[in-house]
ZAZA-295557 format. One record per residue: residue number from 1; residue in one letter; x, y, z of N, C-alpha, C in turn. Coordinates in steps of 0.001 Angstrom, whole numbers. Example, Ala and Ser with C-alpha at 12.3 -4.5 7.8 and 13.67 -1.06 7.14 Angstrom:
ZAZA-295557
    i  aa     n_xx     n_yy     n_zz    ca_xx    ca_yy    ca_zz     c_xx     c_yy     c_zz
    1   A    13190    -5690     7800    12300    -4500     7800    13200    -3300     7800
    2   S    12850    -2250     7080    13670    -1060     7140    12900       30     7870
END
This chain:
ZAZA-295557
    i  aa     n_xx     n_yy     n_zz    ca_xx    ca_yy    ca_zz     c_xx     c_yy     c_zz
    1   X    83938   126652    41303    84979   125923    40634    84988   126268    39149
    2   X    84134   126054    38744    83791   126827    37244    83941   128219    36946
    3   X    83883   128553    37410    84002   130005    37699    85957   130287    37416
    4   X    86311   129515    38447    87750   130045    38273    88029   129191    36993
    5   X    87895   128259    36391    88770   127669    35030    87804   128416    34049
    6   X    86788   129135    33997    86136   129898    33251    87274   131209    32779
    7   X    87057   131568    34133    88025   133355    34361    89232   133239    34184
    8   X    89812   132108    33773    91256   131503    33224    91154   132119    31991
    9   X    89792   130949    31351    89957   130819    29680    89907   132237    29412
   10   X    88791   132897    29997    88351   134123    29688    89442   135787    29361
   11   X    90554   135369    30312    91107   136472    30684    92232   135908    29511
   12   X    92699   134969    29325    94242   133870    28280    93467   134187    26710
   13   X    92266   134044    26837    91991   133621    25287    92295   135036    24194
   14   X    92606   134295    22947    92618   135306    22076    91693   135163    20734
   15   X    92239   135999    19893    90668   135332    18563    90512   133959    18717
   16   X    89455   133216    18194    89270   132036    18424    88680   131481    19279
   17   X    88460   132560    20421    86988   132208    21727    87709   131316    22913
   18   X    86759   130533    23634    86541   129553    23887    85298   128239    23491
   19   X    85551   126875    23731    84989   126099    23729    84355   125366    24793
   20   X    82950   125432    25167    82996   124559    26356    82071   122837    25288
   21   X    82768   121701    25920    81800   120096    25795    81657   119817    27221
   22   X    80524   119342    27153    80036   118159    28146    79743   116826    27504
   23   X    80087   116082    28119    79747   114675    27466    79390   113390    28577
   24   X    78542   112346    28488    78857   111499    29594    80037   110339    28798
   25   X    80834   109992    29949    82191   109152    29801    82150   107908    30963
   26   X    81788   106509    30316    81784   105382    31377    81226   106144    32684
   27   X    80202   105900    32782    79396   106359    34218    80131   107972    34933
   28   X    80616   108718    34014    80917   109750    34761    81041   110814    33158
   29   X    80493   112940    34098    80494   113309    32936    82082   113923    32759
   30   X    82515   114593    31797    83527   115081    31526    83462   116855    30889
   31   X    83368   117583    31375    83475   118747    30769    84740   119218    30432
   32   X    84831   119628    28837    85806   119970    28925    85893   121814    28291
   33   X    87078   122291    28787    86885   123790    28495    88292   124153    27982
   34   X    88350   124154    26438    89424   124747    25247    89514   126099    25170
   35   X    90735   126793    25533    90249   128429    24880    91957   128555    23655
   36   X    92045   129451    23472    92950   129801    21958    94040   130612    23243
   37   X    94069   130882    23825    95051   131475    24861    96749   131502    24017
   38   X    97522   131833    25157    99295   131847    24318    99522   129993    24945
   39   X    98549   129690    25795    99258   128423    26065    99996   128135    27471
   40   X   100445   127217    28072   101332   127088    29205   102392   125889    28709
   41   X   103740   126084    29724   104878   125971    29031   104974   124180    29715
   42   X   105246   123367    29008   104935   121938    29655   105540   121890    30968
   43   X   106451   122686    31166   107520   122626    32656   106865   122672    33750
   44   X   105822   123671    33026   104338   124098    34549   103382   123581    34926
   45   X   102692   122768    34000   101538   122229    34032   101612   121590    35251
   46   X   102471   120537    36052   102011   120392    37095   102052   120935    38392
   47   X   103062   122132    37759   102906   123102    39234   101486   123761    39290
   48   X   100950   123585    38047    99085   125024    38462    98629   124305    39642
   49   X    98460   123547    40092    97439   123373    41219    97961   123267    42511
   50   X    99220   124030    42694    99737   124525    43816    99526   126242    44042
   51   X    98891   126051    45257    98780   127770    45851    99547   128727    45298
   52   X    99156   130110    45006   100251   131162    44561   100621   130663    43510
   53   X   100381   129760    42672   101313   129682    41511   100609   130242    39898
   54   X   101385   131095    39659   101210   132255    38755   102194   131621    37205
   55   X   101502   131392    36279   102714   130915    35140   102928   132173    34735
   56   X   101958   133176    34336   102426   134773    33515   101599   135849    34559
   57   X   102532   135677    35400   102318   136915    36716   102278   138256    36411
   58   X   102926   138463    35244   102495   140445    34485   101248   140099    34081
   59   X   100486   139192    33393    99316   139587    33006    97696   138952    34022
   60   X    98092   139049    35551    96951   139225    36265    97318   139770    37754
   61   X    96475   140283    38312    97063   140841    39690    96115   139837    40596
   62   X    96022   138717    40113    95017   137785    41134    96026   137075    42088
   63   X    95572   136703    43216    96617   135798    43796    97201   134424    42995
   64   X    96544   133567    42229    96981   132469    41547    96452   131031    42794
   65   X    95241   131399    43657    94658   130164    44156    93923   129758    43699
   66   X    93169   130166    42267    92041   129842    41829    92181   127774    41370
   67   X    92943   127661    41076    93412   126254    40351    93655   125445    41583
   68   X    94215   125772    42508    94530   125073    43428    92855   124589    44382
   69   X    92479   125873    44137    90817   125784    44727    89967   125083    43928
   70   X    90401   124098    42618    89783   123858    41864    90501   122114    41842
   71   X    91223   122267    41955    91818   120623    42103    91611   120126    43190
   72   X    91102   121320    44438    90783   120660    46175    89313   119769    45588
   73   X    88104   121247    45083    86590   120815    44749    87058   119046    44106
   74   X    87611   119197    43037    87324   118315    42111    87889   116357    43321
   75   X    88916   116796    43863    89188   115690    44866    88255   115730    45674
   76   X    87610   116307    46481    86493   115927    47071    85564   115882    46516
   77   X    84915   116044    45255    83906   115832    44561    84234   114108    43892
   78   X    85388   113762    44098    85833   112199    43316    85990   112645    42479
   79   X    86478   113663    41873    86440   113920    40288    87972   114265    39970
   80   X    88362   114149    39025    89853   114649    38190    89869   116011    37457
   81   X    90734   116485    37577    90971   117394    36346    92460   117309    36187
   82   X    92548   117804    34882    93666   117423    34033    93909   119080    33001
   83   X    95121   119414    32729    95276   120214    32077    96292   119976    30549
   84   X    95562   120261    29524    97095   120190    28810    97035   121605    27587
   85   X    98109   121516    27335    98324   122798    26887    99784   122898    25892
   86   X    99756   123740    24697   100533   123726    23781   100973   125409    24074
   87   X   102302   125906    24387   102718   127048    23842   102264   128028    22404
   88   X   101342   128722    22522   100665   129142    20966   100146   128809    20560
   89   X    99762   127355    21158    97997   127034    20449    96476   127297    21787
   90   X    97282   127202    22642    96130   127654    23700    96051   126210    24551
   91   X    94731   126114    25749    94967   125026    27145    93672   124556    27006
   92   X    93485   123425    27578    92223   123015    27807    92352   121839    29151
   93   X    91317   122456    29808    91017   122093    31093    90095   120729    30883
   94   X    90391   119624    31585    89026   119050    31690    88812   118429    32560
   95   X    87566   118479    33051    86814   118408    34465    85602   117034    34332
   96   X    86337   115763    35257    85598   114968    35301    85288   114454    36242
   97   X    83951   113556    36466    83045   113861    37701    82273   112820    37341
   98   X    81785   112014    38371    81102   110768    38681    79414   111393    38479
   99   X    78686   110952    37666    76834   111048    37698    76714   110643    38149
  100   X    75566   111405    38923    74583   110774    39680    73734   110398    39707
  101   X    73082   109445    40352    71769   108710    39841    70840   109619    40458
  102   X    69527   108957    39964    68361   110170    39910    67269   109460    40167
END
């Protein structure tokens, strides 16, 4: 699951890197993952976590299930993810998830 919102930031980002936080949030942690990317266009954001869905299809030859495979994990894990994202300032993913006791 990490892996694919990793190989997102990784492949979108431009100067400016990425950011990864972890934090714990009311009994659950929250990771979140910022990169400097071109951004996604607000129209899309809730189409990413449908199969095949590609926002800038010239710049990857992947199928576009990675997100969708990533919003299945996170529902069966009880967990959320959420995307938001500015046109030209870049996206940030964040991935939250119930701790476990120990």
């Amino acid at each position: 699951m990490l892996y694919h919102v990793l190989d997102n930031a990784c492949r979108d980002t431009q100067q400016g890197g990425i950011t990864l936080t972890l934090e714990p949030k009311d009994h659950r942690f929250q990771l979140v993952i910022a990169d400097t990317g071109p951004g996604i266009p607000q129209e899309h954001l809730e189409d990413l976590w449908r199969p095949w869905m590609r926002v800038w299809p010239e710049r990857s030859r992947l199928p576009g299930v990675g997100l969708a495979y990533v919003f299945a994990v996170m529902h069966d894990h009880h967990g959320q993810v959420q995307m938001e994202s500015h046109v030209g300032q870049g996206t940030t993913c964040i991935l939250t998830l119930p701790s476990a006791r120990m």
